[in-house]
Backbone as a printed PyTorch tensor [residue, N CA C, xyz], in Angstrom:
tensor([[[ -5.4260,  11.8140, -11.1350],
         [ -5.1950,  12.7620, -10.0570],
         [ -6.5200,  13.2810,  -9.4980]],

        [[ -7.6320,  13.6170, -10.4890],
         [ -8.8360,  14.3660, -10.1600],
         [ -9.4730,  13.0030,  -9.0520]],

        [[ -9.4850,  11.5470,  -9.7360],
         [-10.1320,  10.6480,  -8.6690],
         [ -9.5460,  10.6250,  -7.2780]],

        [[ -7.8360,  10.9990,  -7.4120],
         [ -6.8130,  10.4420,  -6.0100],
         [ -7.6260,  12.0770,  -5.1650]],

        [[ -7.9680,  13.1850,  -5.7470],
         [ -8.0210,  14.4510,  -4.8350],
         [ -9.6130,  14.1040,  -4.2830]],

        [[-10.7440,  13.6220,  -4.9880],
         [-12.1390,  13.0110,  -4.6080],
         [-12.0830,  12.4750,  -3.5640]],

        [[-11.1970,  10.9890,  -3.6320],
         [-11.5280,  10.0910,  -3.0020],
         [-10.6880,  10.5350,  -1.3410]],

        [[ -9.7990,  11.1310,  -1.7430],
         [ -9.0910,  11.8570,  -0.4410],
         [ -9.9540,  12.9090,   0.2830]],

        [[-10.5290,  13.7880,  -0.3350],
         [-11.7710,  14.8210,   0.4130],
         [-12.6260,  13.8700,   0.9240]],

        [[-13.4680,  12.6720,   0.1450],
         [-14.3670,  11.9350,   0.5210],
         [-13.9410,  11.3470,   2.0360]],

        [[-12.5250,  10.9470,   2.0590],
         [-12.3350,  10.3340,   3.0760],
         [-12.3150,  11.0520,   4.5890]],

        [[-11.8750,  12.0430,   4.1780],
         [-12.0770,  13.8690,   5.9950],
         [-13.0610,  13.4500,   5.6280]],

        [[-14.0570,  13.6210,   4.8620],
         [-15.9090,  14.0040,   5.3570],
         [-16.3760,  12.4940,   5.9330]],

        [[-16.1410,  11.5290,   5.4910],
         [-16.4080,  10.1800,   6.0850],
         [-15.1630,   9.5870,   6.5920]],

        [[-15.1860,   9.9040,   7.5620],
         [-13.9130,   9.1820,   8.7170],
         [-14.2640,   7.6310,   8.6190]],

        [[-15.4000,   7.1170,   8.2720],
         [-15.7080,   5.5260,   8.6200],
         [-15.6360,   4.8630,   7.3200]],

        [[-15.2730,   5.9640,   6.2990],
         [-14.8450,   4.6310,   4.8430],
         [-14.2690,   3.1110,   5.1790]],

        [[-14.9010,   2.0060,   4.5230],
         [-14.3370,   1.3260,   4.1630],
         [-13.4010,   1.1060,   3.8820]],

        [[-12.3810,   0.5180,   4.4110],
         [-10.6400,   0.5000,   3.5690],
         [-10.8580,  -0.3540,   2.3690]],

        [[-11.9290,  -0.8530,   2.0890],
         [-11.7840,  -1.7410,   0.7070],
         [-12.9560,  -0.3240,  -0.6290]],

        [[-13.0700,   0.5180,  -0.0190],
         [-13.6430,   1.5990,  -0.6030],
         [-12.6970,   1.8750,  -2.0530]],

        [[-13.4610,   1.5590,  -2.8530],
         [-12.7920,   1.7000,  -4.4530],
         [-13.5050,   3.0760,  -5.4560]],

        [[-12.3820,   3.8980,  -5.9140],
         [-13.0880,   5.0650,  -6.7390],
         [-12.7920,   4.9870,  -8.0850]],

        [[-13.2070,   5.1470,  -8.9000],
         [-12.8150,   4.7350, -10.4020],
         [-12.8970,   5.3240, -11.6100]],

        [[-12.7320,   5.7390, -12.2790],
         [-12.9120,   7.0050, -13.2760],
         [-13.1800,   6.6670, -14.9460]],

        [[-13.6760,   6.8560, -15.6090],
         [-14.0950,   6.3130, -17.0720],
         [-14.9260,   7.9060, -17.4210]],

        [[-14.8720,   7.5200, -19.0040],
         [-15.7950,   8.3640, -19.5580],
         [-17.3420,   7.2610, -19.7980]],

        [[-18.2270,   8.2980, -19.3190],
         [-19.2860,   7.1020, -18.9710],
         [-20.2920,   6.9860, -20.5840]],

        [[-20.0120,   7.8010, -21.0950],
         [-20.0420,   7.6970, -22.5250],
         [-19.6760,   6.6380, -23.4570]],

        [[-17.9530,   5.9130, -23.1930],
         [-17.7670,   4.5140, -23.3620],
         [-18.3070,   3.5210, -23.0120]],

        [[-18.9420,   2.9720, -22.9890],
         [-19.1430,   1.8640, -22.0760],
         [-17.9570,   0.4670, -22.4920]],

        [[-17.5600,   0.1400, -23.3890],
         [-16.4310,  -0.7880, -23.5390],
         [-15.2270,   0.0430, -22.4740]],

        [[-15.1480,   1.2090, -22.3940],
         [-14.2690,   1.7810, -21.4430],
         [-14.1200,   1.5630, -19.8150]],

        [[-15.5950,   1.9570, -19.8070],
         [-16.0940,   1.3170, -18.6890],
         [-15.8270,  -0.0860, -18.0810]],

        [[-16.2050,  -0.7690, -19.1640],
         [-16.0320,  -2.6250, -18.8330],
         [-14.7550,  -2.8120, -18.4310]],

        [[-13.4420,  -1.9520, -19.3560],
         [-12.3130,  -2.1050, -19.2040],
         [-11.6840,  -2.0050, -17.6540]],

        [[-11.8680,  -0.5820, -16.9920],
         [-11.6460,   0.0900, -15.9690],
         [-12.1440,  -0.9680, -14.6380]],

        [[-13.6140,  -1.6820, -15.0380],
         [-13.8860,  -2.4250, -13.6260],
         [-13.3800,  -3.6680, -14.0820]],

        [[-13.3510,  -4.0500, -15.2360],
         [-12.6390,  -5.5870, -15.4680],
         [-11.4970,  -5.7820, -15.0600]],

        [[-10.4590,  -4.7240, -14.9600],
         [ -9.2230,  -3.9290, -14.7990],
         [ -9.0410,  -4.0840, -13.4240]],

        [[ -9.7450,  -3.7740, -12.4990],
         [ -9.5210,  -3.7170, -11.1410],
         [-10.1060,  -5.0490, -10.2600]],

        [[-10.0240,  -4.8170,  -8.8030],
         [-10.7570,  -6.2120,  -8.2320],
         [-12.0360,  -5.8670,  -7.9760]],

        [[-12.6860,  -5.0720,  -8.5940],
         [-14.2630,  -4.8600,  -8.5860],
         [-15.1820,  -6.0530,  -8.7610]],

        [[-15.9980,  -6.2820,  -7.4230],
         [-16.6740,  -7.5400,  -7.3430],
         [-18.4070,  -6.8780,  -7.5520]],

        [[-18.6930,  -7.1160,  -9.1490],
         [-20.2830,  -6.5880,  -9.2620],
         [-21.1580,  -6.7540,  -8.6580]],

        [[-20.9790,  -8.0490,  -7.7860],
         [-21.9240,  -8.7440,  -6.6690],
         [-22.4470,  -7.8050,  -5.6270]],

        [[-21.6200,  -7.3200,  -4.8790],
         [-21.6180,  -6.3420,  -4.2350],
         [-22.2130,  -5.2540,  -4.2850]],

        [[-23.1170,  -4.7470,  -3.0850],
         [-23.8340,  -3.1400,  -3.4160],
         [-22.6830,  -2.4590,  -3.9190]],

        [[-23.1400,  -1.4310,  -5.1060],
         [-21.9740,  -0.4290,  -5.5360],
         [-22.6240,   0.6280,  -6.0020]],

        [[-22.3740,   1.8500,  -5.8970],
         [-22.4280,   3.5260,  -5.5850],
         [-21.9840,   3.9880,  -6.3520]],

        [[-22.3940,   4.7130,  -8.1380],
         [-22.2290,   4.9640,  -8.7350],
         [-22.3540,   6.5340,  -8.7190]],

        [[-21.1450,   7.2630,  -8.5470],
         [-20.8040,   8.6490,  -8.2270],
         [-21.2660,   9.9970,  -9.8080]],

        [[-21.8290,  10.2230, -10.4290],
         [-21.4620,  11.0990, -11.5280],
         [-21.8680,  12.5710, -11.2910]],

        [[-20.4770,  13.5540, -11.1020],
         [-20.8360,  14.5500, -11.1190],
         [-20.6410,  15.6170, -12.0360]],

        [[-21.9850,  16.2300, -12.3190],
         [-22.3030,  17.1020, -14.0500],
         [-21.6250,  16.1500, -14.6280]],

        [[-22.1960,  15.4690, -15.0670],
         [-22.1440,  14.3700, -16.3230],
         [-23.0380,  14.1490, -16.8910]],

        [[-24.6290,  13.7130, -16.3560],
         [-25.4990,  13.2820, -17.2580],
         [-26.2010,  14.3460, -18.0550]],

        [[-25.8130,  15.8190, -17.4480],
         [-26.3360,  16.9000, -18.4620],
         [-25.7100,  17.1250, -20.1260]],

        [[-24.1440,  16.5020, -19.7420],
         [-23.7180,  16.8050, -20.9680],
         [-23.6540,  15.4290, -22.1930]],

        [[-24.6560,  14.3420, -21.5720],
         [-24.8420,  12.8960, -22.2710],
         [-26.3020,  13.1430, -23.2750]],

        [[-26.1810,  12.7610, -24.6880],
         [-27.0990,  12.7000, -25.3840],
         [-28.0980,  11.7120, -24.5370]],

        [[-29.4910,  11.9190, -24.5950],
         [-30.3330,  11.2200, -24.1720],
         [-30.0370,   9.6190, -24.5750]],

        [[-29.9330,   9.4390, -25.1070],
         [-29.7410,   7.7640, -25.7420],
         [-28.2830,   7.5510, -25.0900]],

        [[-27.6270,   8.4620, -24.8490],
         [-26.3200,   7.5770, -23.9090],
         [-26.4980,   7.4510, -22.4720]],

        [[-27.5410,   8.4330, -22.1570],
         [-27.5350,   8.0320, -20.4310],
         [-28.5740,   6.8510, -20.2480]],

        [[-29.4820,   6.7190, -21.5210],
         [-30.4750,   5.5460, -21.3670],
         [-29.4560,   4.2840, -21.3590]],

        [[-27.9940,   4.4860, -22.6580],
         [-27.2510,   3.2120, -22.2850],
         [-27.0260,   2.7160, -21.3460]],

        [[-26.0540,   3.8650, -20.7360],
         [-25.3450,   4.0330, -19.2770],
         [-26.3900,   3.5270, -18.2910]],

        [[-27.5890,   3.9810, -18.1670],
         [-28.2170,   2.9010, -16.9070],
         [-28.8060,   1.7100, -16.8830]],

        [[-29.2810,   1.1870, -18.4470],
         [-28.9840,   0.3210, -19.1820],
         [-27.8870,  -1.1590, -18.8670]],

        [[-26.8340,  -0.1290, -19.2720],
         [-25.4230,  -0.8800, -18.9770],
         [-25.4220,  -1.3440, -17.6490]],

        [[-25.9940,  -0.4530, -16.7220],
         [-25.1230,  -0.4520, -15.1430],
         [-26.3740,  -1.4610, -14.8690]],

        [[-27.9810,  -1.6670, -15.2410],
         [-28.5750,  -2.4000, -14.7000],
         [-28.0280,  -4.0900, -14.8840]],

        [[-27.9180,  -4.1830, -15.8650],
         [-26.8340,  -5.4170, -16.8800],
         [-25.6400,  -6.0040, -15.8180]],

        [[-25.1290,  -4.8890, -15.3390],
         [-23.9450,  -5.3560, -14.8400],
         [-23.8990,  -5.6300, -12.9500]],

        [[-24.7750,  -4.3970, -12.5360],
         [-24.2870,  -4.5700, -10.7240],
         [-25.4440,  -5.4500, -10.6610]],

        [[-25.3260,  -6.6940,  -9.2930],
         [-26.2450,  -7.3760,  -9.0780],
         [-27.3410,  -6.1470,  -8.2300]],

        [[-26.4250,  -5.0810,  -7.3910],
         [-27.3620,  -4.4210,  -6.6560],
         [-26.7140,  -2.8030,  -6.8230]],

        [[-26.5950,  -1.6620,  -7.2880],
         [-26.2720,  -0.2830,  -7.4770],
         [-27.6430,   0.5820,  -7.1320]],

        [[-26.8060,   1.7360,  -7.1520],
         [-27.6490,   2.6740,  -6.9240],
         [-26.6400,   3.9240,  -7.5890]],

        [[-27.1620,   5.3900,  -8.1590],
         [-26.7000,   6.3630,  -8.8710],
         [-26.6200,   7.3240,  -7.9840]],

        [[-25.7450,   8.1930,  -7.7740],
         [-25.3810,   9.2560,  -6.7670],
         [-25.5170,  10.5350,  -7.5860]],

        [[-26.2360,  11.1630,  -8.2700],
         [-26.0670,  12.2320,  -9.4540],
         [-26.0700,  13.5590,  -8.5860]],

        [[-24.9760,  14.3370,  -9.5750],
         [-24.5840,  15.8630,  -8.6450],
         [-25.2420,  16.4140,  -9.9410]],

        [[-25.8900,  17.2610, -10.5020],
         [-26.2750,  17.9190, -11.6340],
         [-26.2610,  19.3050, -11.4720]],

        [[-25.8230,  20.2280, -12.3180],
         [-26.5420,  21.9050, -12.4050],
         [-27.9860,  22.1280, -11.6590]],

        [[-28.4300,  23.2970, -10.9570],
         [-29.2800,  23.6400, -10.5620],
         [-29.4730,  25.0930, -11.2800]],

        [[-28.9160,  25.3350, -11.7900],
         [-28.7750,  26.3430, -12.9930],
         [-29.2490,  27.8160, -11.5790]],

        [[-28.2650,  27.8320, -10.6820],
         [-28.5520,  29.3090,  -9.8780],
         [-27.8120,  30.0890, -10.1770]],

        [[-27.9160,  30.9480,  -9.3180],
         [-27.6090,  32.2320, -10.4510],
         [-26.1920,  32.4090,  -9.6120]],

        [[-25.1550,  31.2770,  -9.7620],
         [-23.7890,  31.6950,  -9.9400],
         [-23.2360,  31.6050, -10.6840]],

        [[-21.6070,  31.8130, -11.1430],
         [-21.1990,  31.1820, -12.2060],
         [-21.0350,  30.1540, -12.8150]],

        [[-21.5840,  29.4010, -12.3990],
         [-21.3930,  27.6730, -12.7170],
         [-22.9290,  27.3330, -13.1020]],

        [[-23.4100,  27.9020, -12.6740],
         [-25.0670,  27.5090, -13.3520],
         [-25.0350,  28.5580, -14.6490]],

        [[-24.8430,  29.4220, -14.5370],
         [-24.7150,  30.3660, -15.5610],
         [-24.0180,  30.4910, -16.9610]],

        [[-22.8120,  29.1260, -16.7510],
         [-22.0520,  28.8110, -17.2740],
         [-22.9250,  27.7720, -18.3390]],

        [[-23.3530,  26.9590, -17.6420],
         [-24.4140,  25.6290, -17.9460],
         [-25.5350,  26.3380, -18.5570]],

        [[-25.6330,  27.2420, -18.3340],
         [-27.3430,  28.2160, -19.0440],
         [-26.8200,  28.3070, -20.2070]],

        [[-25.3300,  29.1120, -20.5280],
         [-24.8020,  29.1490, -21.6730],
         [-24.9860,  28.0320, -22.6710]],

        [[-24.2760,  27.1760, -22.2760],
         [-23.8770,  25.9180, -22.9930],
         [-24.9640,  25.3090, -23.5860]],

        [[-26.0700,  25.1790, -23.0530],
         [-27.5600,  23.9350, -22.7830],
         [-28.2760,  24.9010, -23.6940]],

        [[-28.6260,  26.4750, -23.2410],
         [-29.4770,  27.3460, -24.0180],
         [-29.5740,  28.4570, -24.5700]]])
C-alpha cells in the first residue's frame, strides 16, 4: 500500500512518467529479498534504473549499506541512488532521529 500511495503522489508531481515506470519495495537489508522482488517482476537490469531510499541508509549498519551498493553495482548495467536522509532540523522528525542515532 505504502509503494501504491508513492508511486501515485510521484505520478501528480510528474505528469510525464513513463507508463512502463516500475516501483518496488524490499527491505534493502536482504539482499536475497531483493533478488527475489526484481527477479519476481519484468525488471530489465539493462536498463538505466533509479534507486529510490527514503531514511533508510541511516538506520543500515555500515557494512550493509557497503553491501547494498555493492549488490546494486553487481547487478544494474547502469543505476544511480536517489537518497532522502535526516537533516537532523529542529523538527520533530529530525529530533526524533537525534534520539535514536545519539
Amino acid at each position: 500500500r505504502i509503494v501504491d500511495d508513492k508511486k501515485e503522489r510521484l505520478r501528480k508531481i510528474c505528469k510525464n512518467l513513463p507508463s512502463n515506470y516500475s516501483l518496488k519495495a524490499a527491505d534493502l537489508r536482504n539482499l536475497p529479498e531483493v533478488n527475489s522482488v526484481i527477479n519476481s517482476s519484468d525488471m530489465n537490469v539493462s536498463l538505466p534504473t533509479l534507486i529510490i531510499s527514503e531514511c533508510v541508509m541511516c538506520y543500515l549498519e555500515p557494512f550493509e549499506a557497503e553491501n547494498l551498493f555493492g549488490w546494486a553495482k553487481e547487478t544494474f548495467d547502469e543505476g544511480i541512488f536517489l537518497l532522502f536522509e535526516p537533516n537532523f532540523r529542529k523538527n520533530s522528525f529530525g529530533q526524533q532521529i537525534k534520539k535514536e542515532f545519539y
